[in-house]
ZAMARGU-4260 file (C-alpha; in steps of 0.2 Angstrom, whole numbers, plus 5000, padded with zeros to 4 digits):
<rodrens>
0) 4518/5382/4989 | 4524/5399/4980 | 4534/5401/4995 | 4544/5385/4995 | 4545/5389/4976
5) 4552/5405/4978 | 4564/5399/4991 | 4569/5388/4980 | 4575/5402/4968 | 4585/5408/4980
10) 4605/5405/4981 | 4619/5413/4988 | 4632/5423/4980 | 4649/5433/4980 | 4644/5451/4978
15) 4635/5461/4989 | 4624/5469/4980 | 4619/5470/4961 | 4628/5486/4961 | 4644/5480/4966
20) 4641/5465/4947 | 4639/5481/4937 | 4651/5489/4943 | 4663/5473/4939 | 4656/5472/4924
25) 4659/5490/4918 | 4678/5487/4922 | 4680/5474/4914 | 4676/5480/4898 | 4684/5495/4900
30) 4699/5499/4890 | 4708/5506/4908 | 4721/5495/4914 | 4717/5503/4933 | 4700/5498/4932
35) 4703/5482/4924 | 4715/5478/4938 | 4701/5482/4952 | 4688/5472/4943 | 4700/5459/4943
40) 4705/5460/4963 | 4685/5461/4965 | 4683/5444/4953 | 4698/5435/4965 | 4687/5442/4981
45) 4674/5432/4974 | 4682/5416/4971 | 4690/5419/4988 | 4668/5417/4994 | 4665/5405/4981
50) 4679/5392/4983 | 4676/5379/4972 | 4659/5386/4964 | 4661/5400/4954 | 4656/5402/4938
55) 4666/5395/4925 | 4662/5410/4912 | 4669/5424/4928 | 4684/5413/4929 | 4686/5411/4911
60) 4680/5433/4907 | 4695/5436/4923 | 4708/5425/4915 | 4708/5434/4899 | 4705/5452/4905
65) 4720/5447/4916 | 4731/5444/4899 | 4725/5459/4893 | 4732/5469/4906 | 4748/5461/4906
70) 4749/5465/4886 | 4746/5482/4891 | 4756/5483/4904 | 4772/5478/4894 | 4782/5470/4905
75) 4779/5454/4897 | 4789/5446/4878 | 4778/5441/4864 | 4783/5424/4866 | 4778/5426/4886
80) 4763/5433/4880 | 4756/5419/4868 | 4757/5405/4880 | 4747/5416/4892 | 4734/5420/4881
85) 4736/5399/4873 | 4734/5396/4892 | 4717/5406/4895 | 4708/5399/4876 | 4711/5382/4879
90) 4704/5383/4899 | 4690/5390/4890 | 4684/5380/4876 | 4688/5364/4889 | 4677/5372/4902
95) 4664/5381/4894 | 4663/5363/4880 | 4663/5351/4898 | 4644/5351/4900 | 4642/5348/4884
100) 4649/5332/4885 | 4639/5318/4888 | 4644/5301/4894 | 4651/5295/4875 | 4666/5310/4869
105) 4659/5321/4854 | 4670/5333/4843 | 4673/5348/4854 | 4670/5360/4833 | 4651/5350/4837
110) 4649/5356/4855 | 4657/5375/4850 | 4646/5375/4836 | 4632/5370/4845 | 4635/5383/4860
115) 4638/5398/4844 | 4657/5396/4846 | 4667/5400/4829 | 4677/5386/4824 | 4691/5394/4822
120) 4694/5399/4841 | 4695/5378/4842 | 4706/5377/4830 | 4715/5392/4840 | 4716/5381/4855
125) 4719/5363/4844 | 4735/5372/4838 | 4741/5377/4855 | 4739/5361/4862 | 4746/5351/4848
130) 4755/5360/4835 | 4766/5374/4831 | 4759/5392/4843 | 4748/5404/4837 | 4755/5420/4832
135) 4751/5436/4845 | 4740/5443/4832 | 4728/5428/4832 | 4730/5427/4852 | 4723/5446/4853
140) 4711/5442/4841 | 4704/5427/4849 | 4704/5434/4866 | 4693/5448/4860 | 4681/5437/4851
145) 4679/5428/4866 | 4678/5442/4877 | 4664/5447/4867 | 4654/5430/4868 | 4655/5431/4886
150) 4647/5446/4886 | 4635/5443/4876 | 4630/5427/4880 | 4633/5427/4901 | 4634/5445/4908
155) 4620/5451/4898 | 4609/5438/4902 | 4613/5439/4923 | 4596/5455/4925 | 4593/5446/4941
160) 4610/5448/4948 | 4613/5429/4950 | 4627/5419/4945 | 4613/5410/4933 | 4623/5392/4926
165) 4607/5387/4915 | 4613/5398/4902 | 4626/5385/4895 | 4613/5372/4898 | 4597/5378/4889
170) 4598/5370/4871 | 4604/5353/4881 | 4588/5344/4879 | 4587/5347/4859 | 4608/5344/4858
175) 4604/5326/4866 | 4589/5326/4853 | 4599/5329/4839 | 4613/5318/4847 | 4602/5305/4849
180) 4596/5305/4832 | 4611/5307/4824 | 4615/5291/4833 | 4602/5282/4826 | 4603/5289/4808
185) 4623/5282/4809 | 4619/5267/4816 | 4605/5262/4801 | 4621/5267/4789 | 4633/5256/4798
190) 4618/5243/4798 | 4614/5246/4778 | 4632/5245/4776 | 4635/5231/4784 | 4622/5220/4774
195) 4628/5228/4758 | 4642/5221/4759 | 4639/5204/4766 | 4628/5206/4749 | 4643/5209/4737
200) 4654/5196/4746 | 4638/5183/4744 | 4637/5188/4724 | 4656/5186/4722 | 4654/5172/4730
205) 4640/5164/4719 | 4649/5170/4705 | 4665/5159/4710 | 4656/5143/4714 | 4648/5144/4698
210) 4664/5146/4689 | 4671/5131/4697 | 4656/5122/4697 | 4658/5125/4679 | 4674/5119/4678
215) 4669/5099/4686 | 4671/5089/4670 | 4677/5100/4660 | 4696/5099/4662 | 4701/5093/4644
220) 4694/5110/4636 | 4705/5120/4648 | 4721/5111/4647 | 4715/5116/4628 | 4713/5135/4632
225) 4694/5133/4631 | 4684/5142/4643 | 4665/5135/4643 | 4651/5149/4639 | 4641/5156/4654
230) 4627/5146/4662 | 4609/5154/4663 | 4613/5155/4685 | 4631/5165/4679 | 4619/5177/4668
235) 4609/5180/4682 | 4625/5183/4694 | 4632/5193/4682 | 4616/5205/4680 | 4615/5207/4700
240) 4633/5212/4702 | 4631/5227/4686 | 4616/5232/4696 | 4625/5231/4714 | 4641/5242/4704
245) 4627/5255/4698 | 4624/5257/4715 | 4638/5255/4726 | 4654/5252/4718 | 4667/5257/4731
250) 4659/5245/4742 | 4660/5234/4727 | 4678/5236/4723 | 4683/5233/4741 | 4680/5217/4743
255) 4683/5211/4725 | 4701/5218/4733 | 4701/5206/4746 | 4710/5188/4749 | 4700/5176/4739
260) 4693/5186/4725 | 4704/5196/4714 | 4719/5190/4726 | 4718/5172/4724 | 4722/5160/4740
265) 4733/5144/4737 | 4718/5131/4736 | 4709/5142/4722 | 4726/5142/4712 | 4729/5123/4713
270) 4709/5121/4707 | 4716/5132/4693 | 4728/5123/4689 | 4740/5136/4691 | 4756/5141/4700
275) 4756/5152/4714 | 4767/5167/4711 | 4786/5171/4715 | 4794/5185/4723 | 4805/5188/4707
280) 4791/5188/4697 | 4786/5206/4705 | 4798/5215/4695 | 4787/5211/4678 | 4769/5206/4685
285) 4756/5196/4674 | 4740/5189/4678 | 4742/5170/4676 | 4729/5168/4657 | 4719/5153/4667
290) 4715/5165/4682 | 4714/5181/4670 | 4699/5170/4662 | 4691/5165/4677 | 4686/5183/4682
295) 4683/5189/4664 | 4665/5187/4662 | 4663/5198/4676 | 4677/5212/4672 | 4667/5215/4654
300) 4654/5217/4663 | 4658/5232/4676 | 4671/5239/4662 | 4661/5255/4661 | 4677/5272/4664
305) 4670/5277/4678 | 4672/5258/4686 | 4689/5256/4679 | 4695/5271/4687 | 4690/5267/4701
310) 4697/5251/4703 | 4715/5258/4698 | 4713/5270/4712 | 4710/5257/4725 | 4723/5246/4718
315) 4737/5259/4720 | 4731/5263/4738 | 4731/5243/4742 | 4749/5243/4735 | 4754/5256/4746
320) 4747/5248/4761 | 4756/5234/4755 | 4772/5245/4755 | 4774/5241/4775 | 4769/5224/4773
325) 4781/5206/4767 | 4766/5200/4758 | 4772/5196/4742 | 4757/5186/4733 | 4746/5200/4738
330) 4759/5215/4731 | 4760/5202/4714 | 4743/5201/4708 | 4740/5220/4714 | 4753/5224/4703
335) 4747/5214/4689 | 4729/5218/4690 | 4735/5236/4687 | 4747/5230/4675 | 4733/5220/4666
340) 4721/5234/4663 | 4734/5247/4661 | 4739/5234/4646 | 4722/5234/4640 | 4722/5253/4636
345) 4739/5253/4628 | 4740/5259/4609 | 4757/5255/4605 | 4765/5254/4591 | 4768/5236/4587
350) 4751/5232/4586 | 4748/5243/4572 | 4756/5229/4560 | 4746/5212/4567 | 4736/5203/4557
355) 4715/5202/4560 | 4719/5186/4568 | 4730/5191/4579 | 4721/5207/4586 | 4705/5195/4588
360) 4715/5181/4597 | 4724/5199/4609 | 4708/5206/4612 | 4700/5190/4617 | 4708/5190/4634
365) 4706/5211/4637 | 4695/5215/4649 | 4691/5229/4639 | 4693/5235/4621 | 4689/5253/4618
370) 4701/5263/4624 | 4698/5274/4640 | 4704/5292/4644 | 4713/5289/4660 | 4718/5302/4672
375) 4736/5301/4671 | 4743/5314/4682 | 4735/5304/4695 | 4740/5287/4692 | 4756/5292/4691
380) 4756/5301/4709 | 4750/5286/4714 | 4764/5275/4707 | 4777/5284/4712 | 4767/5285/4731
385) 4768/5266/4734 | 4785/5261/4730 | 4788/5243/4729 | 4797/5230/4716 | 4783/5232/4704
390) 4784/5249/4703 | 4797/5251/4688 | 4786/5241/4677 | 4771/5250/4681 | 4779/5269/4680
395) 4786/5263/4664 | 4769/5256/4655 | 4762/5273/4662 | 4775/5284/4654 | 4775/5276/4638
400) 4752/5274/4639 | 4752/5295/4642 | 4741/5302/4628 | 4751/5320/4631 | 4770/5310/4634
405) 4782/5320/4646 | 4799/5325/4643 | 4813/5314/4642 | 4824/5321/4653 | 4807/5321/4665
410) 4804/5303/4660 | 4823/5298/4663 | 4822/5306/4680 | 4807/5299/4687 | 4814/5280/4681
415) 4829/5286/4691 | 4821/5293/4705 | 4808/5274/4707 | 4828/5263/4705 | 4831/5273/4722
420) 4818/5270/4732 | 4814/5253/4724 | 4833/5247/4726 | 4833/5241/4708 | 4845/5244/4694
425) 4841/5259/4682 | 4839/5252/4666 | 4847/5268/4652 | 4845/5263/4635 | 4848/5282/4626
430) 4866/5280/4636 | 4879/5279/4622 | 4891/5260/4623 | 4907/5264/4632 | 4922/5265/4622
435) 4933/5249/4626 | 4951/5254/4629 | 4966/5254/4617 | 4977/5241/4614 | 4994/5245/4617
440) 5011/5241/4608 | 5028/5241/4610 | 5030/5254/4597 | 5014/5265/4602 | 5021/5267/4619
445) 5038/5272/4611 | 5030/5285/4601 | 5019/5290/4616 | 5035/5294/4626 | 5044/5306/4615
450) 5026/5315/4611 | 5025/5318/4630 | 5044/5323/4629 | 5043/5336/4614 | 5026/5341/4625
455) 5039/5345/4642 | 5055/5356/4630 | 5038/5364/4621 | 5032/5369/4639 | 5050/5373/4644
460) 5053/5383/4629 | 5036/5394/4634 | 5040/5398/4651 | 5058/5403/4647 | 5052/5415/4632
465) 5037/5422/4647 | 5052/5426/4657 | 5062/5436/4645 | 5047/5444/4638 | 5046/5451/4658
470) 5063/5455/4659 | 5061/5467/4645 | 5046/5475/4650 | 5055/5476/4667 | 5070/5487/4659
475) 5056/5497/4648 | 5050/5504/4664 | 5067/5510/4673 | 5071/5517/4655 | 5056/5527/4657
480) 5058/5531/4673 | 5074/5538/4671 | 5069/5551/4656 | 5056/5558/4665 | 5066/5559/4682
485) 5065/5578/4687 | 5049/5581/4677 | 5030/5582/4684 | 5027/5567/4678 | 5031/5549/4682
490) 5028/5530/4679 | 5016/5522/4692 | 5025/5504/4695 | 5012/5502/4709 | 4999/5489/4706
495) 4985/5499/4706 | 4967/5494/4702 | 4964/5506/4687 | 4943/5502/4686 | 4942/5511/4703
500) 4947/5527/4695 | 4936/5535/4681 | 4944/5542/4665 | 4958/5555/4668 | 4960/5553/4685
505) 4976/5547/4694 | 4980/5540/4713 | 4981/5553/4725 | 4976/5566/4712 | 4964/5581/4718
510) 4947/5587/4711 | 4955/5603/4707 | 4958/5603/4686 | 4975/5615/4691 | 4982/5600/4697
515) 4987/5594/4682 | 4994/5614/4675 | 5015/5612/4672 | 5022/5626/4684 | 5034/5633/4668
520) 5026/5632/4651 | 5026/5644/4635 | 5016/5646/4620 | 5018/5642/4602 | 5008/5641/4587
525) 5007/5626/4578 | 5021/5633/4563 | 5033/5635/4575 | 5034/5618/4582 | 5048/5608/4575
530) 5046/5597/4561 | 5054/5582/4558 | 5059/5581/4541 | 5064/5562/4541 | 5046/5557/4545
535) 5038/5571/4535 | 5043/5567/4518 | 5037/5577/4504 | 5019/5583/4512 | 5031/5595/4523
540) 5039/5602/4508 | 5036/5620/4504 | 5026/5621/4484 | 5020/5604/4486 | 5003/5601/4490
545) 4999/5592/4505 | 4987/5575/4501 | 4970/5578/4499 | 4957/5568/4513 | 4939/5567/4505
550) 4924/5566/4516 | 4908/5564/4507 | 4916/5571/4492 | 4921/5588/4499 | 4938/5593/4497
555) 4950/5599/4509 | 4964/5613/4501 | 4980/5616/4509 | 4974/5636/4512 | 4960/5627/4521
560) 4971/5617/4534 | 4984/5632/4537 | 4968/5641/4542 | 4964/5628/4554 | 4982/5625/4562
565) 4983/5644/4564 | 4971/5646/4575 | 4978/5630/4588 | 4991/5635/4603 | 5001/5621/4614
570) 5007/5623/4628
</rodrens>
């Protein structure tokens, strides 16, 4: 028997001896392109022997030691080199996750996880298969992490020398285990699920018979606006549904959302006594008051915050799924449920000057009266995500309901930005009436005509005086240019951008200052220069004193200014 069992054992294989595995294993972990090159001549030798039964985690170590030499190597682009390395990760995580799989498909992070993958080398090969590349950076990276799982958790493991397959397959008793449980523990959900909410569609239903049962013989104190007190069964109903809410009120919401309940069908309308909607009602939604009172009894009850939140949110995702959808009596009373409670939390200013009566007879059909501290930002995301005809009613009871109001401008925009994608006019009250046009008389238009013509000589008059005012400056300049003609210096009547050159510096002068030195010139002391006597008046005079300049109350004598021009020279 421990011979058949030991031949058993025994299976066939690539290399020839256990020398010839290290060897390929050293090489391929080596960071020598030459070696890594043989390994990989000895790894296609093997497959050669192998054919259709070599082991996935030699193929997969092969393909991307193969990558790594070609990035080496650099004959290969980085855009060349991404979809190799894209093409090695993904033929890994799908080979090495294939045993995994069992005859029902499970998440491949579940399988990776399970075999000590990280999650993000799925991811890695999630994004190569279906969205935008990997970067080369992240493609080296994986293929080094992966590199060293192989090692780690196959070439390590093969002491015998044999191709040894059971290391992929060792936890798979306890992964179908788990699996297996896990299957049952989400089965149970489904099931408790399930019965929860046939149990909140029974209460809802219970509720509803007994609010029409109430209604048999009492049709004179409706068409009166008299709505009969709850029955003992209705206090019971009611008491079941707070305690289903307590528990599960999403499950609770969603079918109060449903056709038949909150939505009404046709037949419950008629029963009513009420008109089914219109599709030009959308624009300014209202729960009919007999309806509204029907589910009252039951709203009071589940008007707790965290309820009423709640049901908003659901409301505004029903409405955008509606968005898609020509369902017109299910968008209305959508709308004007969300219109209704949005109503009941309004403070505005109107209702500050109604008498008792008329806040008691108001709050009567609320379906609740303190107000709640909604979550605005979010409501009002959620308006403007589920466009539709109710939508500028809603954004507009929303703006105006803010406890910290936005801008106007903001406000004004967001009304025009819903008119667009709802198609509707922009109502714009702040906009200042248009001016209506003048009337026109014989004698206006008369006056009108020789205004525009005294305008044209005025114009007229203008350009001609520009044009002499040019011509003068024009003869200016020759005049100029002809005094100076034969000196060093001249008139530039060249259009010459001036902020180019810094202070004292001409076109086409040099950096030497001699540039600028007069080739004949002579001195003289400031006495001798002439005077002229026309302009000099009597501070030139000889014996008469020259005017006196203060400065800080100092004063200058004449001595003292012959002093100064002594000592100046021209040139």
């Amino acid at each position: 028997m421990k011979k058949k069992s030991s031949e058993k054992k025994r299976h066939v294989v690539a290399w020839v001896n256990k020398a010839e595995w290290d060897q390929v294993l050293e090489y391929l972990y080596s960071k020598d392109p030459g070696l890594q090159r043989y390994a990989l001549q000895r790894i296609s030798a093997w497959k050669a022997r192998y054919a259709n039964s070599t082991p996935v985690a030699v193929e997969c170590t092969g393909d991307l030691v193969r990558c790594q030499v070609l990035d080496r190597s650099g004959q290969l682009d980085g855009d060349d080199l991404v979809l190799l390395y894209g093409a090695a990760l993904v033929r890994f995580v799908n080979l090495i996750t294939e045993r995994q799989q069992g005859k029902t498909a499970r998440p491949l992070r579940r399988l990776a996880g399970n075999l000590n993958i990280p999650e993000w080398v799925v991811d890695l090969r999630h994004n190569f298969t279906h969205r935008k590349l990997p970067t080369l950076k992240w493609c080296r990276k994986g293929c080094k992490v992966v590199l060293d799982w192989l090692q780690q958790e196959y070439w390590s493991r093969q002491l015998g020398g044999g191709a040894n397959e059971d290391w992929v397959c060792q936890s798979d008793g306890e992964d179908e285990d788990m699996d297996l449980k896990r299957r049952e523990d989400e089965l149970i959900a489904r099931q408790k699920e399930m019965e929860a909410y046939k149990h909140a569609r029974e209460l809802l239903i219970s509720y509803e018979t007994e609010q029409f049962q109430a209604l048999d013989g009492l049709q004179e104190d409706l068409r009166r606006n008299m709505w009969p007190a709850p029955l003992a069964d209705m206090s019971w109903i009611l008491a079941e549904v707070k305690q289903f809410a307590l528990e599960s009120a999403d499950l609770l919401i969603d079918v109060l959302v449903e056709d038949g309940f909150l939505v009404p069908t046709a037949e419950q309308l008629s029963t009513l006594g009420s008109e089914s909607s219109d599709s030009d009602c959308l624009t300014e939604p209202r729960i009919p008051q007999t309806f509204l009172r029907f589910w009252l009894p039951l709203l009071k009850v589940l008007n707790s915050p965290s309820f009423i939140h709640l049901l908003l949110e659901k409301l505004f995702v029903e409405l955008k799924q509606l968005s898609s959808e020509q369902n017109n009596n299910r968008a209305f009373y959508i709308s004007a449920w969300i219109s209704e409670v949005i109503l009941c939390n309004s403070n505005k200013f109107e209702y500050h000057f109604e008498t008792k009566m008329q806040k008691k007879a108001r709050m009567k059909d609320r379906i609740f009266v303190n107000r709640i501290h909604l979550r605005w930002q979010q409501l009002l995301s959620a308006c403007l995500d589920a466009p539709c005809s109710s939508t500028p009613c809603l954004l507009q009871l929303i703006l105006d309901d803010m406890e910290h109001p936005l801008p106007l401008e903001t406000r004004q925009r967001l009304r025009q930005l819903c008119s667009i994608y709802t198609q509707t006019a922009h109502p714009e009250p702040d906009r200042p009436p248009q001016q209506k046009q003048p009337i026109y008389t014989l004698e206006s238009l008369h006056e009108k005509l020789q205004h525009s013509r005294h305008q044209g000589r005025s114009t007229s008059d203008s350009r001609r005086s520009e044009s002499s005012q040019e011509h003068k400056l024009s003869d200016i300049l020759t005049e100029k240019a002809k005094l100076l003609r034969g000196s060093p210096w001249q008139v530039c009547m060249d259009k010459v951008l001036w902020k180019n050159f810094p202070l004292g510096k001409v076109p086409g002068q040099s950096d030497d200052p001699s540039c600028l030195m007069v080739e004949n010139h002579s001195k003289m002391t400031v006495f001798d220069q002439p005077v002229d006597l026309e302009n000099s008046s009597a501070h030139g005079m000889p014996g008469v004193s020259a005017p006196v300049r203060t400065a800080e109350g100092l004063l200058w004598s004449h001595s003292d200014v012959n002093k100064l021009k002594s000592g100046l020279q021209l040139f």
